[in-house]
N, C-alpha and C positions, 0 to 999 in steps of 0.2 A: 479564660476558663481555668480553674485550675483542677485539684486533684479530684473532687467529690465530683463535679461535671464529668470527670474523664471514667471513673469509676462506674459512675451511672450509668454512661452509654457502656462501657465494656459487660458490666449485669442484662443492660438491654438486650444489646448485641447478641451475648451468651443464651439469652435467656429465650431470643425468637427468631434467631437464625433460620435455625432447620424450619420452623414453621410458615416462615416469609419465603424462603426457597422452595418448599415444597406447594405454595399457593401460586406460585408463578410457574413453576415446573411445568404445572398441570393446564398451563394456558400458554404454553411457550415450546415449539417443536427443537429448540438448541438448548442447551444446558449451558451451554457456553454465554448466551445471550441470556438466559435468565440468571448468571453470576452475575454478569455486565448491572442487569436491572436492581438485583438484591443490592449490590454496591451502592449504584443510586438512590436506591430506598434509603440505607442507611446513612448516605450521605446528607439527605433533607432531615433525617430524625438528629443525628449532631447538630445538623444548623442549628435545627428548632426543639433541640432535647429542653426548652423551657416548657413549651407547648406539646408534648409526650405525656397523655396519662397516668397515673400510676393503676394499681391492679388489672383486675381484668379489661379496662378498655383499653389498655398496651397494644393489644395484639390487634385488635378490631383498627386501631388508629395507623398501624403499621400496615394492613391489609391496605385502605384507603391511599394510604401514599404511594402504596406498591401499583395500585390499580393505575392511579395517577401517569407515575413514570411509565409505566408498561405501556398506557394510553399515547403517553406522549413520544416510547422506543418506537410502537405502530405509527405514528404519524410519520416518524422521522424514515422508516422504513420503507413507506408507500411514495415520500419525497424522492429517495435515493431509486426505488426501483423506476418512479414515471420519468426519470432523470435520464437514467441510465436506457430507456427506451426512444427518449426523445432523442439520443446522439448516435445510440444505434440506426437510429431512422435518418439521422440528419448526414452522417459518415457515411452508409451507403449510399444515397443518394448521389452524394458529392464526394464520393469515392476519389482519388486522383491516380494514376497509372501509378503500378507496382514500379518504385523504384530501385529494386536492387537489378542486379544483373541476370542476365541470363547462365543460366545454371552453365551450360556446356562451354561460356568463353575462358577464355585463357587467364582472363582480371577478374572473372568470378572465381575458377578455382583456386588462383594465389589469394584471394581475400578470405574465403573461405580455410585456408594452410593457416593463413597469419593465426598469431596467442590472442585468443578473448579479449585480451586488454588492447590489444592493438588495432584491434576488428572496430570495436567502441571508439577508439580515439577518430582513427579513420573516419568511421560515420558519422561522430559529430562534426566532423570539418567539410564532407562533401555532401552530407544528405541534411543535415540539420542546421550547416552553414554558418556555423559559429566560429568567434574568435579565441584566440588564448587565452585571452582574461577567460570569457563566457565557458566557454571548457575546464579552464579550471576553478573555476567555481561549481561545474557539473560535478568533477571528478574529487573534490577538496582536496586541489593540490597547487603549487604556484604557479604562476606563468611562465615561468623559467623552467619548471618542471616538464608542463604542457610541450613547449618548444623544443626540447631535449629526447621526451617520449614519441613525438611527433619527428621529429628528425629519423631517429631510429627506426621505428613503424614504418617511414616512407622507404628509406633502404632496403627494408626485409620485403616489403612490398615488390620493390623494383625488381629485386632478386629473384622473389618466387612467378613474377609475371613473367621475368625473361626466360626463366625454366622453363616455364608453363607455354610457351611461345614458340620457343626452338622444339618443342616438341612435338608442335600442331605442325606437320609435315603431311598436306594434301597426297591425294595418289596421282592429282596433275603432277606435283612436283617431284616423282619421282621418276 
């Protein structure tokens, strides 16, 4: 396409913006999703800016596509919510026991102490069961990297559990 094409849609654009947003507005509870839609409109009107009336049936042909897309954001909508219902349904069901720790031990509260990033690394390795490669591919970092962060994480670990250890002194033990 070259300059007159581009020209055209930018006139188009200009010229029925506000009016194509504000026809989806009025049928759309997000304004954020009816940008998303206007986008798409105007994306099918550049495909097919050959097939774009001139004068007044601009706006009417623009409606139409809007209707269109907005037709086919609601289908995609009711996809993702019956989706998102069926895993909710499927998750509970076959829920499997809370893996983390119990809050009061000694390897919960060191896990808990350790940096964010270390907590993360942690987790992928006992809960998520991954390798160094697989991890650093999680975290887009090297293997070598992984192994090095992983080294350290397990120190600081060890550290904060024997803390957390010698301080659980029973009232047997005293």
């Amino acid at each position: 396409m070259g300059a007159r094409p581009r020209e055209r849609f930018e006139e188009l654009f200009d010229a029925h913006r506000d009016a194509v947003f504000g026809y989806l507005r009025r049928r759309m509870d997000s304004g954020d999703d009816a940008a998303d839609v206007l986008a798409d409109t105007f994306l099918v009107a550049w495909r097919r800016l050959d097939d774009v009336p001139d004068g007044p049936q601009t706006r009417a042909w623009l409606y139409g596509v809007a209707r269109r897309v907005l037709a086919n954001h609601r289908r995609g909508e009711g996809r993702r919510h019956a989706l998102g219902e069926k895993l909710r349904l499927e998750f509970s069901q076959h829920a499997e026991p809370d893996a983390t720790l119990p809050d009061d031990s000694a390897a919960a509260r060191a896990f808990r102490a350790l940096p964010e990033a270390d907590r993360e690394l942690l987790s992928l390795v006992a809960w998520e069961e991954l390798d160094s490669a697989q991890i650093g591919t999680v975290l887009g970092i090297s293997r070598n990297a992984v192994r090095i962060r992983l080294h350290r994480a397990r120190k600081r670990f060890a550290k904060l559990h024997a803390g957390f250890s010698t301080s659980e002194v029973s009232y047997e033990d005293a």
